[in-house]
C-alpha positions in Angstrom: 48.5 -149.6 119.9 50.9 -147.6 121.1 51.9 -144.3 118.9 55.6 -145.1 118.1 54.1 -148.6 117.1 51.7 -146.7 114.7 54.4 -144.4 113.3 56.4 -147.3 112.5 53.7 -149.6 110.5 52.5 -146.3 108.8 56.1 -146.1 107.5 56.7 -149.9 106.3 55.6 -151.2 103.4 57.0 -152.4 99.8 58.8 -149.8 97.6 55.2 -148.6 96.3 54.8 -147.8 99.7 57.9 -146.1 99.8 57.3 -144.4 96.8 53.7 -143.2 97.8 54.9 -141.7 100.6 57.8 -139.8 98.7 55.1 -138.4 95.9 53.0 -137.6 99.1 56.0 -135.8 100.9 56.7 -134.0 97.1 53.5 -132.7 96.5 53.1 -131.6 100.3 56.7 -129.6 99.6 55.5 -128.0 96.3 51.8 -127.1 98.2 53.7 -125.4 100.7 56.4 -123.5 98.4 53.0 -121.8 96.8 51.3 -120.8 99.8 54.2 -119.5 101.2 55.0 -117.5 98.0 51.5 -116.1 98.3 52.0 -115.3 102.2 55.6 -113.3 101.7 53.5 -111.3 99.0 50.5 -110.5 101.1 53.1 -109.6 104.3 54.4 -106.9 102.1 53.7 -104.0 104.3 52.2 -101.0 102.3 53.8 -97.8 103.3 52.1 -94.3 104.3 51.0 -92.0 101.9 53.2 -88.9 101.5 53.8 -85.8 99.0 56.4 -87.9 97.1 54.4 -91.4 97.1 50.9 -90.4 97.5 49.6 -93.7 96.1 51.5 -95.6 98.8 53.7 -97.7 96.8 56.4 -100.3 97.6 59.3 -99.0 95.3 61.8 -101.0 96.2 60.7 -103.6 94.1 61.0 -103.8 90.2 57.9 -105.6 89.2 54.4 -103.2 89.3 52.6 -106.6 90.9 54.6 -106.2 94.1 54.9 -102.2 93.8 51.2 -100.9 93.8 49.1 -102.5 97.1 45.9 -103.0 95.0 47.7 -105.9 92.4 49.5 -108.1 95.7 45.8 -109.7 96.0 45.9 -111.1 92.8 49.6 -112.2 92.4 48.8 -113.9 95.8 45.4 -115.6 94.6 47.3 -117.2 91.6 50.2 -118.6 93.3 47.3 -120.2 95.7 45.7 -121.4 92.6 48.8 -123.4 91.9 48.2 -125.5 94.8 45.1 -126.7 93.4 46.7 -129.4 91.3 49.4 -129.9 93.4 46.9 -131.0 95.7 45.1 -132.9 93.1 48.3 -134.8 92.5 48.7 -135.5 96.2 44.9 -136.9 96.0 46.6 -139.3 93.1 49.8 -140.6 94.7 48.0 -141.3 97.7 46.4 -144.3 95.9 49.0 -145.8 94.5 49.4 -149.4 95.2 46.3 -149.4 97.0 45.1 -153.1 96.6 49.0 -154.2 98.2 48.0 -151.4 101.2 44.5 -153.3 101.4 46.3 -156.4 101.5 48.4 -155.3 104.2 45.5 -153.7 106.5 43.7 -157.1 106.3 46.6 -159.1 107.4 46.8 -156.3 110.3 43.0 -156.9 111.4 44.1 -160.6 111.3 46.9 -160.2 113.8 43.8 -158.3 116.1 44.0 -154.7 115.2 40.8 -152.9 115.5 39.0 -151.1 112.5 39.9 -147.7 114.0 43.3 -148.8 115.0 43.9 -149.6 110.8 42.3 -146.1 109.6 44.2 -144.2 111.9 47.5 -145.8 110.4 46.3 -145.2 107.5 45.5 -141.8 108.3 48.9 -141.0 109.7 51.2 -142.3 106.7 49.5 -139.4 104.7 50.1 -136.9 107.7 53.6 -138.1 108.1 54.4 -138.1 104.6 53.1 -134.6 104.4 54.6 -133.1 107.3 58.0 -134.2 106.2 57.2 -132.7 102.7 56.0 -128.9 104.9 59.2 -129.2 106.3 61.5 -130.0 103.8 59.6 -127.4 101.9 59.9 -124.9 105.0 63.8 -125.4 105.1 63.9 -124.6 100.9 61.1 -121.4 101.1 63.9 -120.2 103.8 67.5 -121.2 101.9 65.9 -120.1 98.8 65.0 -116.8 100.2 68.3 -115.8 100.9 70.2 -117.2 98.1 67.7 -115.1 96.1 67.9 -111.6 97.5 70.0 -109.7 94.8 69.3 -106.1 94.5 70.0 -104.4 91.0 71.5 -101.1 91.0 69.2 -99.4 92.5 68.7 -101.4 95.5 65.6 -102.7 94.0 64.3 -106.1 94.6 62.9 -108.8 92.0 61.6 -111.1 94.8 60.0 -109.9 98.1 63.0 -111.4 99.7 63.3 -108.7 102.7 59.8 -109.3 104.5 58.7 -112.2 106.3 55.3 -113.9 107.3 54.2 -114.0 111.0 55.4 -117.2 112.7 51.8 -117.5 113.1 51.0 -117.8 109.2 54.5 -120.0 108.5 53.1 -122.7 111.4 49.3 -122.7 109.7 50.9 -123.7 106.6 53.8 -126.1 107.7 51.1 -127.6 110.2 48.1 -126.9 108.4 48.7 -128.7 105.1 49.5 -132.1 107.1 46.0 -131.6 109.0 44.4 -131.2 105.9 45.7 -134.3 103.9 45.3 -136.4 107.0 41.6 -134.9 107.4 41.1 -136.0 103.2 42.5 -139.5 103.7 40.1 -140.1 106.6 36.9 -138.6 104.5 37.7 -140.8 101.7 37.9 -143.9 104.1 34.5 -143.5 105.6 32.5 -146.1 102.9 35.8 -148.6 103.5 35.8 -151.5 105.8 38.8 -152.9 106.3 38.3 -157.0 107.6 40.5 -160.0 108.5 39.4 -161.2 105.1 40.2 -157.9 102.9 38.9 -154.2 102.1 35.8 -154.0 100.8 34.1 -150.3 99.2 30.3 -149.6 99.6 30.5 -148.0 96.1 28.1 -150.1 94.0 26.5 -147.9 91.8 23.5 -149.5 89.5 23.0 -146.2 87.3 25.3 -143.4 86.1 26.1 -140.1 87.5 22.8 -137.2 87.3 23.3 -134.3 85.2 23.1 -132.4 88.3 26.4 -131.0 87.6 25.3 -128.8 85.3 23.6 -126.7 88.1 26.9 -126.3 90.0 28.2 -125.0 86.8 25.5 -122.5 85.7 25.4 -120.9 89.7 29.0 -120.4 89.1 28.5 -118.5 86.2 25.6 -116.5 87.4 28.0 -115.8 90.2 30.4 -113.9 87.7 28.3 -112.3 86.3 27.0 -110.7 89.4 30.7 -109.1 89.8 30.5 -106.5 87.8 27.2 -105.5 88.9 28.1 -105.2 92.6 31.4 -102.8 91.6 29.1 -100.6 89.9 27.1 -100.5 93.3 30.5 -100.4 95.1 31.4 -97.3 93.1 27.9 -95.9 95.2 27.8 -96.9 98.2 30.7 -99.1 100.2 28.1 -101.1 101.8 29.0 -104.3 99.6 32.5 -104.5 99.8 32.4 -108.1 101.1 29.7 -109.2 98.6 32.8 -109.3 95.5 35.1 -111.5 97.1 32.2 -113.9 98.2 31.4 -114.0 94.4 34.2 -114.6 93.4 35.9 -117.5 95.6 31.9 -119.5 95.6 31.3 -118.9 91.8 34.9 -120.2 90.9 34.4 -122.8 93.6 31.3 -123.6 92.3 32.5 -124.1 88.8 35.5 -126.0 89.5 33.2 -128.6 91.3 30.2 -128.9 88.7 33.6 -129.4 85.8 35.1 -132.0 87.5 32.1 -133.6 89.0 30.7 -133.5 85.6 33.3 -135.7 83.9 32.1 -138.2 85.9 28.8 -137.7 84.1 31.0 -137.5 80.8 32.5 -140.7 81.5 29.7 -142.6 82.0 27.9 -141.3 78.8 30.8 -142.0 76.2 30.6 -145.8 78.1 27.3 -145.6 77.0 27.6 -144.5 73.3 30.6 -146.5 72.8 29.0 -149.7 73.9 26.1 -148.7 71.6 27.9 -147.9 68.5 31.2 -149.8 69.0 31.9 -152.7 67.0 35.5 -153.8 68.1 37.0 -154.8 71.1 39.0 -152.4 72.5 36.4 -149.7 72.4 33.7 -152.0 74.0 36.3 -152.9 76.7 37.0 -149.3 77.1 33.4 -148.8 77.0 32.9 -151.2 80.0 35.6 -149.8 82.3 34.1 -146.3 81.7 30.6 -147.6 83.0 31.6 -149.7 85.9 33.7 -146.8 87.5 32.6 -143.6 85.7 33.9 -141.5 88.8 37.9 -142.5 87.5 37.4 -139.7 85.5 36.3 -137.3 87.9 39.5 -138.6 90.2 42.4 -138.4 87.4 41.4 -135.3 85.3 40.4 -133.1 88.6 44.1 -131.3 88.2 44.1 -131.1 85.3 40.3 -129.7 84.4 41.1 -127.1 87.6 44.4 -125.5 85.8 41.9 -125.6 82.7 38.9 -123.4 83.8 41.7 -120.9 85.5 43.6 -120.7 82.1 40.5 -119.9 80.1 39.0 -117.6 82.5 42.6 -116.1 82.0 42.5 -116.4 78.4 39.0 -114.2 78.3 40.7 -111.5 80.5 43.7 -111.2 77.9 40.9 -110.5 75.0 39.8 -107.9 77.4 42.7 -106.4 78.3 43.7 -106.1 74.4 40.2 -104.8 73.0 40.5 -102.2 76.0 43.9 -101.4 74.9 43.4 -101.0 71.2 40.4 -98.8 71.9 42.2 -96.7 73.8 44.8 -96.3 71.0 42.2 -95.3 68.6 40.5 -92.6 71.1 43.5 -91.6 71.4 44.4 -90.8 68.2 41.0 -89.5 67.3 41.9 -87.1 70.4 45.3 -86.0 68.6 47.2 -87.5 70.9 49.5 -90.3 71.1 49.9 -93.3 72.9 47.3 -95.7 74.8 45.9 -96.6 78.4 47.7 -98.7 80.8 46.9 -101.9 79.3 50.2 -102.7 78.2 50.9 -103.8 81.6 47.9 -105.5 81.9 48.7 -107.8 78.9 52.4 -108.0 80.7 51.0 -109.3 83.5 48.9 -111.8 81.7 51.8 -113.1 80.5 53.0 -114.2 84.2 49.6 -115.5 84.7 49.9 -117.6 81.7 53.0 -119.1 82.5 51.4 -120.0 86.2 48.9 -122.5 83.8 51.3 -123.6 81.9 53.6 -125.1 85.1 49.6 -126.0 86.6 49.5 -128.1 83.8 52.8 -129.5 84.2 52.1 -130.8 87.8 48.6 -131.7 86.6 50.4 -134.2 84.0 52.3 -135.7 86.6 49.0 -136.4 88.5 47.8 -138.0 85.5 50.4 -140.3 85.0 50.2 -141.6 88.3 46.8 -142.1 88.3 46.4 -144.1 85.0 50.0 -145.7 85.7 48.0 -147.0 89.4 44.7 -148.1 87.4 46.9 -150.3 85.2 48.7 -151.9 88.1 46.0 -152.4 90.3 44.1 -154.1 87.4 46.9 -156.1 86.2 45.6 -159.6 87.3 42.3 -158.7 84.8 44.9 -157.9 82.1 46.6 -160.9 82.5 43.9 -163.1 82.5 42.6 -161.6 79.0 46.1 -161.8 77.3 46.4 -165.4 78.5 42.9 -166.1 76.8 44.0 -164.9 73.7 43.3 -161.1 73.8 46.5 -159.4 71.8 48.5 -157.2 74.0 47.9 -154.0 71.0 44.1 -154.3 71.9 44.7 -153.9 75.8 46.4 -150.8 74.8 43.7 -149.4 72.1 41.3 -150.3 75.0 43.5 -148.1 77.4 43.9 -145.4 75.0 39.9 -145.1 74.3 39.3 -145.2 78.1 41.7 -142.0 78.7 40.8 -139.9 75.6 37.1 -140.8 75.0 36.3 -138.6 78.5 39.1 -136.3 78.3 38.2 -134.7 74.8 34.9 -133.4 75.7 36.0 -132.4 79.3 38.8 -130.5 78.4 36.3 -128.6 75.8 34.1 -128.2 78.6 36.7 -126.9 81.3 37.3 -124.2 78.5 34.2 -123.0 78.1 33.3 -122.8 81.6 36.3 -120.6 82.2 36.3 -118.5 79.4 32.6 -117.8 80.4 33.6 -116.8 83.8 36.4 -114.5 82.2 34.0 -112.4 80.5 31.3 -112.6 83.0 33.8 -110.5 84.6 34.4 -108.0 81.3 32.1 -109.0 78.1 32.7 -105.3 76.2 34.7 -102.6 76.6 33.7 -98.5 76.1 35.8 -96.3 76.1 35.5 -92.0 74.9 32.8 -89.8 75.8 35.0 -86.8 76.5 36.2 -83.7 75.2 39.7 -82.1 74.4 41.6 -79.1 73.1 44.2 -79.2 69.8 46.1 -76.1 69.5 47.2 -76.7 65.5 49.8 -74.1 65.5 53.9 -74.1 66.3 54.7 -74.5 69.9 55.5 -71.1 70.2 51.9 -69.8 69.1 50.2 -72.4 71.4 52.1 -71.1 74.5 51.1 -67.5 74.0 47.7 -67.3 75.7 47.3 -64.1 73.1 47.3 -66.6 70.2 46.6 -69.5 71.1 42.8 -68.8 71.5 42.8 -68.5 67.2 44.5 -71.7 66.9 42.4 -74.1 69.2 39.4 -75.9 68.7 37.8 -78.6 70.7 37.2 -82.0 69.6 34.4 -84.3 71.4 34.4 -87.7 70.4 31.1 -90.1 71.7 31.2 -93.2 73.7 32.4 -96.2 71.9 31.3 -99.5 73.4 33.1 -102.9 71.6 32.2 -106.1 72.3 35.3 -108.5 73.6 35.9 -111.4 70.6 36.2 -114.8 72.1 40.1 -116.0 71.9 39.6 -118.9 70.2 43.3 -119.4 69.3 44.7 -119.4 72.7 42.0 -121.7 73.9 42.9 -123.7 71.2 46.5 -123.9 72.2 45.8 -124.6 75.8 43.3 -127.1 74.6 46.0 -128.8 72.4 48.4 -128.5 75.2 46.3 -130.3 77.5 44.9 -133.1 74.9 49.0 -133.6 74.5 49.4 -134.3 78.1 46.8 -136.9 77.7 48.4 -138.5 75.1 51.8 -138.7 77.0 50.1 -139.6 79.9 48.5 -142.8 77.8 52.3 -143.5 76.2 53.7 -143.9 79.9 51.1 -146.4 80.9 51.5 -148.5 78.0 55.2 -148.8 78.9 53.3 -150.2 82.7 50.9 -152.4 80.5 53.4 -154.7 78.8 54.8 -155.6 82.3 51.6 -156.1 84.0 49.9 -158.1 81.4 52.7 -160.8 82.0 50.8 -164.3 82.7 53.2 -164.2 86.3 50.4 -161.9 87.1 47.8 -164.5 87.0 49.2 -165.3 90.9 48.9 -162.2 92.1 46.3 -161.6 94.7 
């Protein structure tokens, strides 16, 4: 098959085709806006230490996270975190409409195409779809950098609008991203076998998903709590300066997996107890589903749980930051003096970080709603057969509603514990004092005479206090709440879906 010929069956379909391929393109463009971010903000150069900026900082920004070199790595890890569920929700619109796609790749294999011939179609309608979303997100990382440089005043910047990244680093992402969806669609195809006479999936599954998950999680945590740890050695020897970052990217790795694998052990388990202890029909129905495919939970909350465990791990560092801050205040005015420790900027900071959850959410919902809007549609033939038995409409949509929330209410919980325990693996109590000073309690005058101001001083010593960090229950609970409220509009939009695919048309649909 000739590639032109391939290009053009990997762009035809029905308009769920179409619009799988524009979702696909979308997320590929908002994946690429991220990493981009992230590579202007590590192409910032840092400039040479000098008797006027001895700690090498970029002033002609506004914002401290692009002014001192030692905070870029961070602002740069959490706009890559924001590709996480954009990703995720790329994962999702690839499989919508998939039983019309099977459909199609069966009637291909009729008309003689080989098995490899239909998986590499397959494989390029997500590669396409991508690389038109890198480039289209390409052309707006570049408008968007002009329109927004605007110095103040000062000729200060609020963007990093004057530097570039290497052609080199703009190609790996443009190019990169593509590679990596195609490479995803072609892993997940390896248990499919597409035939003349339709797609079959070698997923049977007799027994539920192991607890295993729960190992995942715990090495993720152990990983954490390593960090602090291997600073304190850093502060000694510089031998295991590569030993942090390794913690950190595998334990959060880790994590992330065991979560979201985990929900698939969730999912199976509240089948169980709901077919146990259920007496009417939309929770046994609901029960059923979750049984029979107890990975659909894994699949549509993955975004979602990832934006999760990176907002309570974020959550734990903003009790940190504030129990540091306020014991700072106190030493300080133990001390005589006024004022606190940098935290303030800290908690400024977490602010921005909060605000990158709070859009990771947003784009996790949208995965979400996809996901559950697909399940509906490519069940609709099942629906319709029940409603034209006699099963009510409002109990197809009870049934729906206890499929979505029964695993998603102890998931999210989980998701926020996990990352609030990796937040203060990283800083579980504060200390602050242990120090010494000098109060002069006389007029200004008195104090600057070194003949008098011997008389007048007297030095305070205050001990090491050490404060354990409180858990911050109330912002978990909000992100908890915001997330459990993203369910619920996700379930609302694919009730609107289940009224039209219940319809007893659907009965023909094959």
């Amino acid at each position: 098959m000739r590639p032109a010929t391939l290009v053009r069956l990997a762009l035809a379909g029905t308009r769920t085709d179409t619009a799988r391929v524009v979702l696909t393109a979308l997320s590929a463009l908002l994946a690429t806006l991220a990493g981009l971010a992230a590579l202007t903000v590590l192409a910032i150069p840092t400039p040479a230490a000098t008797d006027e900026n001895p700690n090498r900082w970029s002033e002609q920004y506004q914002h401290a996270l692009l002014v001192e070199p030692g905070l870029r790595g961070g602002t740069a890890f959490a706009l890559l975190m924001l590709m996480v569920p954009v990703l995720a929700l790329a994962g999702q619109c690839a499989r919508l409409g998939a039983p019309a796609r099977d459909r199609r790749l069966a009637a291909l294999r009729l008309a003689g195409a080989t098995p490899g011939q239909v998986t590499r179609l397959v494989v390029l309608e997500t590669g396409v779809a991508a690389l038109l979303g890198t480039l289209v997100g390409l052309g707006v990382y570049l408008v968007g950098r002009d329109l927004l440089h605007r110095p103040d005043a000062g000729g200060r910047l609020a963007l990093p609008t004057d530097v570039l990244p290497s052609a080199g680093a703009l190609a790996g992402v443009v190019l990169g991203l593509p590679v990596v969806a195609a490479l995803a669609t072609a892993l997940m195809l390896r248990t499919v076998t597409t035939s003349p006479l339709g797609v079959s999936r070698k997923a049977a599954r007799e027994r539920g998903p192991g607890p295993w998950a729960g190992l995942l999680i715990g090495f993720g945590v152990v990983s954490f709590a390593l960090i602090r740890p291997a600073v304190q050695q850093l502060d000694d020897s510089g031998e295991l300066a590569w030993l942090m970052p390794l913690l950190f990217a595998v334990g959060a790795l880790t994590a992330m997996v065991g979560v979201v694998i985990g929900t698939g052990w969730i999912s199976y388990h509240c089948g169980v107890l709901l077919r146990r202890y259920a007496r009417r029909a939309p929770a046994l129905l609901a029960a059923g589903r979750l049984m029979a495919d107890p990975w659909a939970g894994s699949r549509t909350f993955a975004a979602l749980l990832a934006a999760l465990i990176f907002g309570g791990g974020a959550a734990a560092q903003r009790a940190y930051f504030a129990t540091k801050d306020q014991l700072d205040r106190e030493q300080s005015r133990l001390a005589g003096a006024g004022g606190g420790g940098d935290n303030p900027f800290y908690l400024s900071t977490m602010d921005l970080v909060d605000g990158a959850v709070a859009v990771a959410i947003l784009i996790a919902t949208g995965g979400l709603i996809v996901a559950l809007v697909e399940g509906i549609v490519a069940r609709r033939r099942a629906y319709a057969a029940l409603v034209a038995t006699g099963v009510p409409r409002a109990t197809l949509s009870r049934s729906v509603a206890w499929q979505a929330l029964a695993p998603a209410v102890p998931a999210i919980l989980l998701a926020l514990t996990v990352g609030t325990l990796l937040g203060r693996g990283l800083g579980g109590e504060v200390s602050a004092g242990g120090g010494s000073t000098e109060i002069c309690e006389a007029t200004v005058a008195l104090c600057d005479d070194p003949a008098s101001s011997g008389q007048y001083t007297r030095i305070v010593h205050f001990p090491v206090v050490q404060r354990a960090v409180p858990v911050p229950l109330e912002h978990l609970a909000w992100l908890g709440a915001g997330a459990l409220a993203a369910v619920l509009v996700t379930v609302g939009v694919g009730l609107l879906f289940l009224r039209a695919s219940t319809a007893l048309d659907e009965l023909r649909t094959t």
